[in-house]
C-alpha positions as CSV (number, residue, x, y, z in Angstrom):
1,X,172.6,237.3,195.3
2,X,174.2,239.7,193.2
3,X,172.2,242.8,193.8
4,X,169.0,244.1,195.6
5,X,167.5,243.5,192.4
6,X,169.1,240.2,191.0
7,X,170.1,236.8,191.8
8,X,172.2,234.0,190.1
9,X,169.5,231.0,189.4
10,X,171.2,227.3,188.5
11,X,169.4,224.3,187.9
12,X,172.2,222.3,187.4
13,X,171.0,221.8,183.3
14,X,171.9,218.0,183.7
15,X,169.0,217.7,186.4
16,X,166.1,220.6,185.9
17,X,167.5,221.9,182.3
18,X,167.6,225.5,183.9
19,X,171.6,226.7,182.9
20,X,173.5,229.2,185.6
21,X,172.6,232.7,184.7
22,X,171.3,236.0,186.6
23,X,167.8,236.5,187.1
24,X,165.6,239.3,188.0
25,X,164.4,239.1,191.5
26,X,160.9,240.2,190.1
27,X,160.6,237.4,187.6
28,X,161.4,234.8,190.7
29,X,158.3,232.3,191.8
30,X,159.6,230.5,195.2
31,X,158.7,227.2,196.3
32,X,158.2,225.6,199.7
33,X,161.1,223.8,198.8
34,X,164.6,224.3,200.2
35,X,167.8,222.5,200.3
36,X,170.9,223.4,202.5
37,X,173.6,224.1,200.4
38,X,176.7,226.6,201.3
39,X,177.3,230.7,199.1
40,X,178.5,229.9,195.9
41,X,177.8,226.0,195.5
42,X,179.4,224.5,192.5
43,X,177.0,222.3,190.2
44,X,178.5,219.3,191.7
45,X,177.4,220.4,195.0
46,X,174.1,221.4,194.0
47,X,173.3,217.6,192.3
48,X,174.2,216.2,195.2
49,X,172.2,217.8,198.0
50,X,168.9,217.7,195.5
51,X,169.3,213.5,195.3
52,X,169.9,213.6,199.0
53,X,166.9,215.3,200.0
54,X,164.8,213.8,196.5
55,X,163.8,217.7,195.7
56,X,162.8,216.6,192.3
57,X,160.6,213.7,193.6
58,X,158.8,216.2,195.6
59,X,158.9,218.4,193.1
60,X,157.2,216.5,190.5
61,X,154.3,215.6,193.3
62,X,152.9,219.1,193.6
63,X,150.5,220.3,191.8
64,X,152.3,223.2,190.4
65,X,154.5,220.5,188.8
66,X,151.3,218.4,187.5
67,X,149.8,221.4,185.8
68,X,152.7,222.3,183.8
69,X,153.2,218.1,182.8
70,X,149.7,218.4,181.9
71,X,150.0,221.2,179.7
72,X,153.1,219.9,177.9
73,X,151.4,216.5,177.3
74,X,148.2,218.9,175.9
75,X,150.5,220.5,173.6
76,X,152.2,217.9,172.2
77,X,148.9,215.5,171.2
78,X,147.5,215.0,167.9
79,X,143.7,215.8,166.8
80,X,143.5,212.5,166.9
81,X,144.3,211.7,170.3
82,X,142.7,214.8,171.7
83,X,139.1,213.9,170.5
């Protein structure tokens, strides 16, 4: 938390391909999903409790995470497979 108003966001890249950066609070969509990690985690921190708990195994089996796979794989098809 750096303000009222903004947060510091961190994937780690390696994992979810989201960098460390600050983040409006208002631009924020939470998750049921929570780990246990400490203020100020470092990246090797972070990797480690989200393979312990398999966050992006869960992850990937909600529907929020279908949709968006679906809509990638949309976007990236030919004419030819579409039809």
């Amino acid at each position: 938390i750096v303000s009222q108003k903004r947060v510091v966001v961190d994937g780690p890249e390696g994992v979810t391909g989201v960098r460390r950066h600050m983040m409006p609070v208002r631009r924020l969509s939470l998750t049921d999903l929570r780990i246990k990690i400490g203020r100020g985690a470092r990246e090797k921190t972070l990797k480690a409790a989200l393979e312990k708990d398999e966050t992006m195994k869960k992850w990937s089996e909600t529907a929020w995470a279908k949709k968006l796979a679906a809509k990638v794989r949309r976007a990236s098809m030919t004419d030819f497979e579409r039809f």
